[in-house]
C-alpha positions as CSV (number, residue, x, y, z in Angstrom):
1,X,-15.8,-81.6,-77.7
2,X,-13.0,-80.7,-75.3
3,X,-11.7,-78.2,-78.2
4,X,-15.1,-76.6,-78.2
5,X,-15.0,-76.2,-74.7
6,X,-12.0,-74.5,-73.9
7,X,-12.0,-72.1,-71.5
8,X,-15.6,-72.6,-70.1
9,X,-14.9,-73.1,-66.8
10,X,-13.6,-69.1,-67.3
11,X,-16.6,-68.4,-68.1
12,X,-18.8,-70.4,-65.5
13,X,-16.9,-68.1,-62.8
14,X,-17.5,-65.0,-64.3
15,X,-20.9,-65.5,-65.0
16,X,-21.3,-66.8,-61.3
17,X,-19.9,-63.8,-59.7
18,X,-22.0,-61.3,-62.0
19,X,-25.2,-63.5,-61.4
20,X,-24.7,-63.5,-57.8
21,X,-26.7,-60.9,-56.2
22,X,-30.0,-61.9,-58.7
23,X,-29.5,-65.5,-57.5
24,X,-29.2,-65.0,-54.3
25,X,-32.2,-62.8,-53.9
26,X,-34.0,-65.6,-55.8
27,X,-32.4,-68.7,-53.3
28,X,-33.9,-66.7,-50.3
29,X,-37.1,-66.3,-52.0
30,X,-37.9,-69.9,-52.7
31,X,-36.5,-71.1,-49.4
32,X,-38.7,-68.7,-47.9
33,X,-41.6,-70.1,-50.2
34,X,-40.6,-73.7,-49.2
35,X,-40.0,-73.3,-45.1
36,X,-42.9,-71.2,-44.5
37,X,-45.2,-73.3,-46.7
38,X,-44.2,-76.2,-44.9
39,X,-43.9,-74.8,-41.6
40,X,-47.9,-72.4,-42.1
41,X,-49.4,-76.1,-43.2
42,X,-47.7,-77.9,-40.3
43,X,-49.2,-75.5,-37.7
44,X,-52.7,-76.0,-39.5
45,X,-53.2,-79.6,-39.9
46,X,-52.0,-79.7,-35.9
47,X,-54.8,-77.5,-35.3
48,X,-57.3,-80.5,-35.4
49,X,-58.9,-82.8,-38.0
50,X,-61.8,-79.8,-38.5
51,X,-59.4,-77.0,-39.7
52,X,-57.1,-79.9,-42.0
53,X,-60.9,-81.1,-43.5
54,X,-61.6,-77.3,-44.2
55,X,-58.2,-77.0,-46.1
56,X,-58.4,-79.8,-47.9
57,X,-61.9,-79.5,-48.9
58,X,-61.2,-75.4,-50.2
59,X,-58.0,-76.8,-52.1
60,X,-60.2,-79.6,-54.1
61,X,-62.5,-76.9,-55.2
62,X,-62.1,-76.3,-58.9
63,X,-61.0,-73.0,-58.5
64,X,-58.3,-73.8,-56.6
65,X,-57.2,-77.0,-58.8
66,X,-57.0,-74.6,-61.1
67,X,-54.3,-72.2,-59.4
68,X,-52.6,-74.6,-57.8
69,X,-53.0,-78.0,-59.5
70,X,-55.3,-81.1,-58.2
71,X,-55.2,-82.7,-55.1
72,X,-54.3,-86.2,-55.0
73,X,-57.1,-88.7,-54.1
74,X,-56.0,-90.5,-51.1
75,X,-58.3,-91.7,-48.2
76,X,-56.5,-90.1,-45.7
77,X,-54.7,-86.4,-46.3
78,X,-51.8,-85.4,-44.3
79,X,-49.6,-82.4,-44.4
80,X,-47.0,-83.5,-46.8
81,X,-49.5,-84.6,-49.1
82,X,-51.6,-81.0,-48.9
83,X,-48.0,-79.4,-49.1
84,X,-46.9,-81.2,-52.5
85,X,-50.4,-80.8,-53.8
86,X,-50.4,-76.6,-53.2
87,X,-46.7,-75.7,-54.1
88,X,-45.7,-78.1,-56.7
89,X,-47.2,-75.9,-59.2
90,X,-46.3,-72.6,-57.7
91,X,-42.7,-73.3,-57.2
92,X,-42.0,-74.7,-60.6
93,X,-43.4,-71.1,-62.3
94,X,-41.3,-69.0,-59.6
95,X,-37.9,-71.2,-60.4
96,X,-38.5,-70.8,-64.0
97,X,-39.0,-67.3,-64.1
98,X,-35.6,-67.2,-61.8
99,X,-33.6,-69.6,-64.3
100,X,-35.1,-68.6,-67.9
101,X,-34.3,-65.3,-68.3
102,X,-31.0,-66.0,-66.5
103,X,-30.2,-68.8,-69.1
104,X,-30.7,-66.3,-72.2
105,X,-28.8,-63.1,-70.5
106,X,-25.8,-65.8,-70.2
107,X,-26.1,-67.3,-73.5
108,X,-27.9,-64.7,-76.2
109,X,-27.9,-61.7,-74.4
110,X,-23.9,-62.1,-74.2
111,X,-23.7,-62.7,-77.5
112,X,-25.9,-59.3,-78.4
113,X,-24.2,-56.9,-76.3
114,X,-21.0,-57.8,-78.3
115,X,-19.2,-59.2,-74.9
116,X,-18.9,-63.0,-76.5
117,X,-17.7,-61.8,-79.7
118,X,-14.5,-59.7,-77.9
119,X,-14.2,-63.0,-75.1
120,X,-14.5,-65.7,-78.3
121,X,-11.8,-63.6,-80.1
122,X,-9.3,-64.9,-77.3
123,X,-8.5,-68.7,-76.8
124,X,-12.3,-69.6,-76.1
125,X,-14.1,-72.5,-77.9
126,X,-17.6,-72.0,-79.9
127,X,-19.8,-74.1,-77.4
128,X,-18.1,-72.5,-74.1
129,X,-20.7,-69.9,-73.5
130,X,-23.7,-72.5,-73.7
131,X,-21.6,-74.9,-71.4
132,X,-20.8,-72.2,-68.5
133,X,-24.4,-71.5,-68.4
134,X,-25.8,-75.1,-68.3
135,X,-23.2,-75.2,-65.8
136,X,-24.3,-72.4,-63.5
137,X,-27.8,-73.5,-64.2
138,X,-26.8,-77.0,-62.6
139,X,-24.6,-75.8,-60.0
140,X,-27.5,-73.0,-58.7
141,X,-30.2,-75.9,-59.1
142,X,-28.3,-78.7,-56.9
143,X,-27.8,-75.2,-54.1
144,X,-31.3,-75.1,-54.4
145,X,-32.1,-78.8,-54.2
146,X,-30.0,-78.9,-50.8
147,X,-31.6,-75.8,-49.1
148,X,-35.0,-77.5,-50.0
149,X,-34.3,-80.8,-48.1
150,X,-32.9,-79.2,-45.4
151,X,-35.7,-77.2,-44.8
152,X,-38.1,-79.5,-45.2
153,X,-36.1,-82.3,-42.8
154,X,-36.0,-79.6,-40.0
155,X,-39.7,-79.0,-40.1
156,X,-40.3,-82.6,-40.2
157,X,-43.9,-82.2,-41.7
158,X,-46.3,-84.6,-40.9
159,X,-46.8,-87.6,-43.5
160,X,-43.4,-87.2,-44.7
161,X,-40.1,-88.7,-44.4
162,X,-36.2,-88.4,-45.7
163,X,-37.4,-90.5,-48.4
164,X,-40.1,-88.4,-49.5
165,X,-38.2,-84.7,-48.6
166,X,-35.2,-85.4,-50.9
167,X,-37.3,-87.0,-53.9
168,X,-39.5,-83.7,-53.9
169,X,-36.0,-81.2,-54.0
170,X,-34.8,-83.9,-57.1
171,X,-38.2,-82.8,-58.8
172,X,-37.9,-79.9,-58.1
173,X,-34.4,-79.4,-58.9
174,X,-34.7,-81.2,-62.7
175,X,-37.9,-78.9,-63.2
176,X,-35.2,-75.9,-62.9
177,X,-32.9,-78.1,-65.1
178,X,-36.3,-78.6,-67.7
179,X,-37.4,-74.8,-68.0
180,X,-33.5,-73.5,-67.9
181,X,-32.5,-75.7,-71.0
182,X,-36.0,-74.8,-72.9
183,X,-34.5,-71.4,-72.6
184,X,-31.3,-72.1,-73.5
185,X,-32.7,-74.0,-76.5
186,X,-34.8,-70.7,-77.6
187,X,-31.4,-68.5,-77.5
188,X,-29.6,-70.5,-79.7
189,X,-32.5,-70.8,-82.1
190,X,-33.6,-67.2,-82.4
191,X,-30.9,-64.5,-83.3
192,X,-32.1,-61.9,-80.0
193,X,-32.9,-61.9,-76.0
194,X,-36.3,-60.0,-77.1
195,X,-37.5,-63.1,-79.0
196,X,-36.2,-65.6,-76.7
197,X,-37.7,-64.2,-73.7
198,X,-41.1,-64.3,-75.4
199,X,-40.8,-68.0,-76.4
200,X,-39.8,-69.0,-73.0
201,X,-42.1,-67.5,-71.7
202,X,-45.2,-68.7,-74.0
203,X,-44.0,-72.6,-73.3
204,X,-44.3,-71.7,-69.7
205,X,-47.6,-70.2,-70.1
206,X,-48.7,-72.9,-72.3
207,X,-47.8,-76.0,-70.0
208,X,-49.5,-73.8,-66.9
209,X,-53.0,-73.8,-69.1
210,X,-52.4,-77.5,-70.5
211,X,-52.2,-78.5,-66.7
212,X,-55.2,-76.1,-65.9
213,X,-57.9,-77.7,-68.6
214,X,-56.6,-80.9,-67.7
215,X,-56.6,-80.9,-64.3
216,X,-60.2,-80.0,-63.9
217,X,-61.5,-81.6,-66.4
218,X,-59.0,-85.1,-68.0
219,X,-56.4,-85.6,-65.1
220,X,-55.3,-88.4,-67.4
221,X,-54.2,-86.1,-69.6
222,X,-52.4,-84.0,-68.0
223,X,-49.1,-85.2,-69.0
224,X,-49.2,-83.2,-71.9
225,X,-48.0,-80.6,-70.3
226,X,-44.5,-80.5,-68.3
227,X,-45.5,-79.0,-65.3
228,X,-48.0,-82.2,-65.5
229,X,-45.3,-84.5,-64.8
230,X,-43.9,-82.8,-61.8
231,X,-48.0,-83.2,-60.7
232,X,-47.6,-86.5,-61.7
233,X,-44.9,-87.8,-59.2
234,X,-47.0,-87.8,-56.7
235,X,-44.7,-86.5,-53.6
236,X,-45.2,-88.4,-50.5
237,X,-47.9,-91.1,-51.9
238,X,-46.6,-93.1,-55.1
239,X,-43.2,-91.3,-55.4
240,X,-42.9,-92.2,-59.3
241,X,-39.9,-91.7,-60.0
242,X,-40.8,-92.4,-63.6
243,X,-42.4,-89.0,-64.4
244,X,-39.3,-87.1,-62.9
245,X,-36.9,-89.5,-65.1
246,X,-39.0,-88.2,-68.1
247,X,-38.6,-84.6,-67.3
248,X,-34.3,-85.4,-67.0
249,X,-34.2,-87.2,-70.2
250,X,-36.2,-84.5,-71.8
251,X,-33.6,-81.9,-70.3
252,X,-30.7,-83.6,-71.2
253,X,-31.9,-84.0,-75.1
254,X,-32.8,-80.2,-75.0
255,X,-29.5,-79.4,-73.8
256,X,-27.9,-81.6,-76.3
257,X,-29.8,-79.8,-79.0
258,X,-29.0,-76.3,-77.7
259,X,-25.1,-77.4,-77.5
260,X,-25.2,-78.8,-81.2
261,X,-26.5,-75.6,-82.6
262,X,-24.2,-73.3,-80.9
263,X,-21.2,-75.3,-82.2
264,X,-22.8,-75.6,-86.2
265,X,-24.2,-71.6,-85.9
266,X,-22.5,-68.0,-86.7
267,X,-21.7,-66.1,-83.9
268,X,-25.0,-63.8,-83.4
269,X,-27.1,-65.8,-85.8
270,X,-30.2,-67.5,-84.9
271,X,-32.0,-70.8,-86.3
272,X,-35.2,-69.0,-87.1
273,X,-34.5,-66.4,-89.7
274,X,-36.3,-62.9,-88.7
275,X,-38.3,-61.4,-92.2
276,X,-36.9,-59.3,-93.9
277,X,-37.9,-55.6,-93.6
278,X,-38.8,-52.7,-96.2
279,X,-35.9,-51.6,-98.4
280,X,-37.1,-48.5,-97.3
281,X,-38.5,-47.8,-94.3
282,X,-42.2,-46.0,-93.9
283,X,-42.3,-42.3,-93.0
284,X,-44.5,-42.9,-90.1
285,X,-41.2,-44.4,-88.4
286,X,-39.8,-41.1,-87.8
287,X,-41.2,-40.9,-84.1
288,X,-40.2,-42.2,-81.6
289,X,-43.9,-43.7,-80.5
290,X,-44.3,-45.3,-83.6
291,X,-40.7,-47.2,-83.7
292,X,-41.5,-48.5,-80.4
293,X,-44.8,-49.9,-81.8
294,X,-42.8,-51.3,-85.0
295,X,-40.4,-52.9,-82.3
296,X,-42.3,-54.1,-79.7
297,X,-45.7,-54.7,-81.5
298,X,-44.8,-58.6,-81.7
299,X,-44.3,-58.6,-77.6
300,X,-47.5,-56.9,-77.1
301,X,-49.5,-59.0,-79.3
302,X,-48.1,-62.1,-77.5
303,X,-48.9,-60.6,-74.2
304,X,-52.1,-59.5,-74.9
305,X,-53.2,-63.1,-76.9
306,X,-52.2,-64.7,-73.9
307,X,-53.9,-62.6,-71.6
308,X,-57.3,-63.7,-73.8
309,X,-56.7,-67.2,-73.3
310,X,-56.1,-67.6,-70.0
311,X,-58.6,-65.2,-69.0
312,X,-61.1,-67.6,-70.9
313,X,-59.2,-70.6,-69.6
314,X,-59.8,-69.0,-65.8
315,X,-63.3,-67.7,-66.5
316,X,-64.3,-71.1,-67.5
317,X,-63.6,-72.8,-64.0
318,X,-66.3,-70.3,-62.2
319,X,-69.2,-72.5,-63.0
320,X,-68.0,-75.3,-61.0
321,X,-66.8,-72.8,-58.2
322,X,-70.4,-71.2,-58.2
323,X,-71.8,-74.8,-57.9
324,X,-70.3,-76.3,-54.7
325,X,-72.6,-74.9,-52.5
326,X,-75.5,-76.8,-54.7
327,X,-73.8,-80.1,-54.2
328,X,-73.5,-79.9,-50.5
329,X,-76.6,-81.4,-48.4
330,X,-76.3,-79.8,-45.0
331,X,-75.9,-76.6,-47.0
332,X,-79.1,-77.5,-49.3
333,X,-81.1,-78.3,-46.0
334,X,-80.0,-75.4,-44.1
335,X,-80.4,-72.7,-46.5
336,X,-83.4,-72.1,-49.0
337,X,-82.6,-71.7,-52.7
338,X,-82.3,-67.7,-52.5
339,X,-80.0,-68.0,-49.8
340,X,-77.6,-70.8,-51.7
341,X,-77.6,-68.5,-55.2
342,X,-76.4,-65.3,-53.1
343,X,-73.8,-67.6,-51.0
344,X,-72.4,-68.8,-54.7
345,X,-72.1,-65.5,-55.9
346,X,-69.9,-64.8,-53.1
347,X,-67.6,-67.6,-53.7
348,X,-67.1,-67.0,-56.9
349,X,-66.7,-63.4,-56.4
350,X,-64.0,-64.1,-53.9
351,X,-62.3,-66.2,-56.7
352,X,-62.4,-63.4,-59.1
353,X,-60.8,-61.2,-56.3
354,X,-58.4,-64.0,-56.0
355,X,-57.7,-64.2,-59.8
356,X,-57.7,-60.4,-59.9
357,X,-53.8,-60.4,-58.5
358,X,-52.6,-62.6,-60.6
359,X,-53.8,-60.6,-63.7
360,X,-52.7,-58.0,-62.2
361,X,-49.2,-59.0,-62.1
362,X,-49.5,-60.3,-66.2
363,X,-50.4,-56.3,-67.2
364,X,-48.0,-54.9,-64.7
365,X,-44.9,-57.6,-66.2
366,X,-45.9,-56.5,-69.8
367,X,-45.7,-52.7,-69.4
368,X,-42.8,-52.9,-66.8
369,X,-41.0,-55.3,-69.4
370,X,-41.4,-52.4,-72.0
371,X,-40.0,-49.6,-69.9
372,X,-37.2,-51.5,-68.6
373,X,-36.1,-51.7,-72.0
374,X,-35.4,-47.9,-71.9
375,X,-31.8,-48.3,-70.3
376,X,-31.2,-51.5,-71.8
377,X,-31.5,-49.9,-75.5
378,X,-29.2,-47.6,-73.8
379,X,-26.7,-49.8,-72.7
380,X,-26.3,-51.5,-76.4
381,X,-26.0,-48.5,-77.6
382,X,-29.7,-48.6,-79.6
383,X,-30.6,-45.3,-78.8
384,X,-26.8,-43.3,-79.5
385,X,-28.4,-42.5,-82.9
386,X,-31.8,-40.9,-81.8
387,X,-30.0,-39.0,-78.6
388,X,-27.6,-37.4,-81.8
389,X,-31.0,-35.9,-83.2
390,X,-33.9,-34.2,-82.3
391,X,-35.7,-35.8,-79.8
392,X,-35.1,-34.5,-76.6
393,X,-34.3,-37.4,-73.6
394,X,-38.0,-36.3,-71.8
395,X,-39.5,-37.1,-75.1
396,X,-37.5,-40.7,-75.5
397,X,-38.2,-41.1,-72.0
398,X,-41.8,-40.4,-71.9
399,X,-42.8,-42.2,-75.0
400,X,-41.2,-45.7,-73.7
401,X,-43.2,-45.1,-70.3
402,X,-46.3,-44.2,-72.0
403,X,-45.7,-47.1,-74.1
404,X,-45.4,-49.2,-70.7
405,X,-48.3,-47.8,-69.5
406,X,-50.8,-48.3,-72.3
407,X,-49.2,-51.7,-73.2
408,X,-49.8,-52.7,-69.1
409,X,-53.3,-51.6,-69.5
410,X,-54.4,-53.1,-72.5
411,X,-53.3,-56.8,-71.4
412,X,-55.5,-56.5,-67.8
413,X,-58.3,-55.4,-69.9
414,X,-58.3,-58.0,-72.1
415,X,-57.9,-60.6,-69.4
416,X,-60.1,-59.3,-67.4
417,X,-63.2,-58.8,-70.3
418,X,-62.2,-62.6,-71.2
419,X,-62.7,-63.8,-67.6
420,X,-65.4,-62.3,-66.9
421,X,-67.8,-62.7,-69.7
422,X,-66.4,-66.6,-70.3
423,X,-67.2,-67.1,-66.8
424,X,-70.5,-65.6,-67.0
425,X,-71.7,-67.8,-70.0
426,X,-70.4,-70.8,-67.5
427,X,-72.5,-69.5,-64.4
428,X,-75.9,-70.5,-64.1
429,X,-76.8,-67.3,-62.8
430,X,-74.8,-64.3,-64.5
431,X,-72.9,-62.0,-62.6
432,X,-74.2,-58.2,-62.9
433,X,-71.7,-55.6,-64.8
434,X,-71.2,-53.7,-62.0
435,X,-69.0,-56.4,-60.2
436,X,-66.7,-55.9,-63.8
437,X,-66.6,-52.2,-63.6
438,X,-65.2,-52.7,-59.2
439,X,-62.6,-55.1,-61.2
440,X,-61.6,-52.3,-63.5
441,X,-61.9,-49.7,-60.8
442,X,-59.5,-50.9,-58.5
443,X,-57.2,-52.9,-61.3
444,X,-56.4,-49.9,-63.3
445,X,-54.7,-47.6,-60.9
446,X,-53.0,-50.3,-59.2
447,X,-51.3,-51.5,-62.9
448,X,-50.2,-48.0,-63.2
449,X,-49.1,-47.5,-59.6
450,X,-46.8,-50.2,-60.2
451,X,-45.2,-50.0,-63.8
452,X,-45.0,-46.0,-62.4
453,X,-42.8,-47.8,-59.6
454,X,-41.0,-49.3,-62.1
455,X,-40.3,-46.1,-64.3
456,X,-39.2,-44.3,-61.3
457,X,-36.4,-46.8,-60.6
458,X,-35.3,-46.9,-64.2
459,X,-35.2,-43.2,-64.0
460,X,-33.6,-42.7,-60.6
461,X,-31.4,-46.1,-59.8
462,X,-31.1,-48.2,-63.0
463,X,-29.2,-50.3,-61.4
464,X,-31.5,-51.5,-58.7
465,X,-34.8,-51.8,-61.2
466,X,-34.5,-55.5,-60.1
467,X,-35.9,-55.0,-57.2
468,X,-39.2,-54.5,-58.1
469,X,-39.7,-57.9,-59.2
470,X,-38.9,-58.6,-55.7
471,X,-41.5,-56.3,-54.0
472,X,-44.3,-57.3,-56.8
473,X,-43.3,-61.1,-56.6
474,X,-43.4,-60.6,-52.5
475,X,-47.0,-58.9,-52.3
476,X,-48.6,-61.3,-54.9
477,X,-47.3,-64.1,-52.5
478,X,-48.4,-62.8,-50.0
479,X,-51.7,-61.8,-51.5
480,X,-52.5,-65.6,-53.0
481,X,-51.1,-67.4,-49.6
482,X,-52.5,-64.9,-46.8
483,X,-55.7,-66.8,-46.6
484,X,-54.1,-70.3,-46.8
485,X,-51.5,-69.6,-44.1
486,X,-53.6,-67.9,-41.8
487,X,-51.4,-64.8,-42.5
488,X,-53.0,-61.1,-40.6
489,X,-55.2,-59.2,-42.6
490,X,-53.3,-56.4,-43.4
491,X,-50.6,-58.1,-44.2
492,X,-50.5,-57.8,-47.7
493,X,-51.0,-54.0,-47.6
494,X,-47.3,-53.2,-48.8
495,X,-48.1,-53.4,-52.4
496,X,-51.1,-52.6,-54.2
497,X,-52.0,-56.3,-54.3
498,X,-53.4,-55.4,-50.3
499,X,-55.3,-52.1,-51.3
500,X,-57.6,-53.9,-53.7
501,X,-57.5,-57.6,-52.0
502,X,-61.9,-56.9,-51.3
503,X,-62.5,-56.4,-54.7
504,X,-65.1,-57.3,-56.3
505,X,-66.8,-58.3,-53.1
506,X,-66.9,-54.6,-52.2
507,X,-66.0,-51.3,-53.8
508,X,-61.8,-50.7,-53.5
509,X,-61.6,-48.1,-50.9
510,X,-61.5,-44.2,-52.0
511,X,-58.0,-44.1,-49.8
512,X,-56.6,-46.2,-51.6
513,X,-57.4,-45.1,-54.7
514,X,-56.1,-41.9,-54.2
515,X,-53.0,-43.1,-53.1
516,X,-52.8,-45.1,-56.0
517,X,-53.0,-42.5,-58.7
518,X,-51.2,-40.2,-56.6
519,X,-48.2,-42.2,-56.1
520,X,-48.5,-43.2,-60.2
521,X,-48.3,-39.7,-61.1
522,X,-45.5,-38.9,-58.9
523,X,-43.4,-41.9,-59.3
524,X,-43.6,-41.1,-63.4
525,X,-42.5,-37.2,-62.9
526,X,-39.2,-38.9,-61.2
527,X,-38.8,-41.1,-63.3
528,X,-38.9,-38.4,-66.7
529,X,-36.7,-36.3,-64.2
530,X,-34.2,-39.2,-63.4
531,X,-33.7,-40.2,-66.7
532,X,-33.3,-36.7,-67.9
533,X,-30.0,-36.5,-65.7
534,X,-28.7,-40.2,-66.1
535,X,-25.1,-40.6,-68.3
536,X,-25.8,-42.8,-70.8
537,X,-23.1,-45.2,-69.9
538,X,-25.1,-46.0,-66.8
């Protein structure tokens, strides 16, 4: 083992230094997430017993369950207890998207750029890579674990003690360790980052729906899915300890597993053997279009089938969210039956306004995804071929950012379509087809406003295309949280996410709009025109 080793510890600190600026950006995020969550639901709850009821009562709606997770039942809720029950879920997708794509670039994407090849040709053992990167990925999870406690120990919610504070950073700290080993297990089994990525990511998606169905509907069940246990600790009531030992044990045996390939395995070969192509290829291959369809075809159908399901998965949910009003008396004596159908169409078009972001930010990370990989088929040197024939670099250029765009497009309409009509076989009363074409309306532009954002970045500073995640993860946050943290009104109105926030409950404003397709078609010129100057060594 130590043989296979050698040399790792090399390796941990150069992967720490060139990872520092995207961890770092990500540490500051989720403290942020963590301190203001804590410190927005502190301020609430103090507010009085009426406000606290009002929270609790919005979060147990099956809308919300489905978002965020179920509240636990308790007799008495406090502000730790609201505060697990909200961000549990939340925070476990935000560190996962942080530590699986970093676990991959470490591990498989080394290995494809041809870096590990030259570095294992030196004194370097075969399992070295995979060790530095579990490694980083504990070393960045205890950081995190440590700025969690702290911040939740100085605001000193109420409900909660030391106890209770360093048991939820632990959880929170082996769900990093969970998701960051699944992805390390997924590099070593495929043979590329491509492939990886989109098996990561479909676990991920597929314990967030698992957790979703069950939730609502068979709480017992919801330990089928990972982000389940996490749920199923319980921070600040029962503590299990139990369901966070699970979620270790299954870490440790994934990282095992990943480690035990990696030392058996050729260096750039992969578990699961890709099919084999043509002997020959197809004709229609000559352009460049259709060799990005050929190539990405496999992400786009993965996007756009999961899209579909949880689209359905959402749109299913609405009936209960349109029946709460029903349930409640004071509400049944107050108003006639009129009156309580309009008020329910309301809510539940407020939830599909609410849902609206988040598919929002699905279609934008699918097309963005496809235009980033521009400068990265650039950088291994994919493209040297093509840029030594005919195609000129607007055409190359254009035809990955169309590609983007399209591919963006497609997945929020098939969301979209499935959430609405699933949720409208669900609803007692139907919701009309106009309140689906305000959803396209103001969806549309603002996907293409912001993969255009994204093009214009890989065209003009490829090197700081990372920050968009930032500014789109920022305004969805603030978008999902601005009601919940009593944030202003406007305050969400530095992305897209604000421009369309009153959609479907009213038409998105012609202002807005305008700036949206304005921007879009300005932000792709510059981004043809950047690309059209870059050195292909950028």
């Amino acid at each position: 083992m130590r043989h296979s080793n050698r040399n790792a510890g090399y390796l941990l600190r150069a992967n720490l230094k060139q990872n520092l600026k995207f961890s770092l950006i990500w540490l500051v995020i989720l403290i942020m997430m963590i301190a203001s969550g804590a410190g927005k639901l502190e301020a609430a709850f103090a507010g009085g017993a009426s406000g606290s009821k009002e929270i609790v009562k919005m979060l147990r709606a099956p809308g919300m369950a489905a978002m965020f997770g179920a509240m636990p039942k308790v007799d008495t809720y406090n502000t730790a207890i609201v505060f697990a029950g909200v961000m549990v879920v939340f925070m476990i997708i935000l560190q996962a998207l942080w530590v699986m794509p970093l676990m991959i670039r470490n591990t498989r994407g080394q290995e494809e750029s041809g870096l590990l090849e030259m570095v294992r040709a030196r004194n370097v053992g075969r399992t070295a890579a995979i060790t530095a990167a579990s490694l980083e990925l504990l070393i960045d999870s205890a950081i995190m674990g440590i700025l969690y406690f702290v911040s939740l120990a100085a605001v000193n919610m109420g409900g909660t003690d030391l106890y209770g504070d360093f048991l939820f950073s632990l959880g929170m700290v082996i769900a990093n360790l969970l998701f960051g080993t699944i992805a390390l297990l997924f590099a070593q089994l495929t043979n590329n980052t491509r492939t990886a990525n989109m098996l990561s990511y479909m676990v991920l998606t597929a314990a967030y729906l698992v957790r979703l169905v069950t939730d609502i509907q068979h709480q017992n069940l919801t330990w089928l899915s990972p982000i389940g246990w996490f749920e199923k600790a319980n921070f600040y009531t029962d503590n299990n300890v139990w369901a966070l030992g699970l979620a270790l044990l299954v870490s440790i045996l994934l990282a095992a597993s990943a480690t035990m390939i990696a030392r058996n395995r050729d260096l750039g070969a992969g578990i699961i053997a890709e099919r084999t192509g043509r002997a020959k290829a197809a004709g229609w291959l000559r352009s460049i279009p259709a060799l990005l369809w050929r190539t990405e075809r496999g992400l786009f159908a993965g996007w756009l089938i999961g899209a579909v399901v949880f689209g359905g998965v959402m749109g299913s949910v609405l009936g209960g969210v349109g029946d709460i009003l029903k349930t409640n008396p004071l509400y049944r004596k107050i108003l006639d039956v009129g009156q309580i159908n309009a008020a329910n169409q309301t809510m539940v078009l407020s939830f599909l306004g609410m849902y609206l972001g988040i598919f929002v930010a699905l279609a934008v990370t699918a097309g963005v995804q496809v235009a980033f990989r521009l400068k990265r088929d650039d950088n291994l040197g994919y493209l040297s071929v093509i840029h030594a024939e005919k195609p000129t670099r607007t055409t190359i250029s254009v035809s990955y950012y169309c590609f983007g765009l399209l591919a963006g497009v497609f997945v929020l309409s098939a969301g979209l379509l499935a959430l609405f009509f699933t949720g409208n076989t669900v609803l007692s009363h139907p919701l009309p087809l106009k309140y689906l074409g305000r959803l396209f309306a103001a969806s549309v532009p603002a996907v293409i406003s912001f993969i255009a954002l994204g093009i214009a970045l890989v065209g003009l500073w490829p090197r700081l295309s990372s920050l968009f995640w930032l500014y789109m993860g920022a305004g969805l946050i603030v978008q999902i949280f601005r009601g919940l943290f009593d944030l202003p009104k406007h305050a969400g109105n530095f992305t897209p996410f604000g421009w369309i926030a009153n959609v479907p409950v009213e038409n998105v404003d012609h202002t807005w709009l305008i700036v949206m397709v304005v921007s879009a078609i300005v932000l792709f010129i510059l981004g043809i025109a950047g690309y059209r100057r870059q050195d292909l060594s950028l």
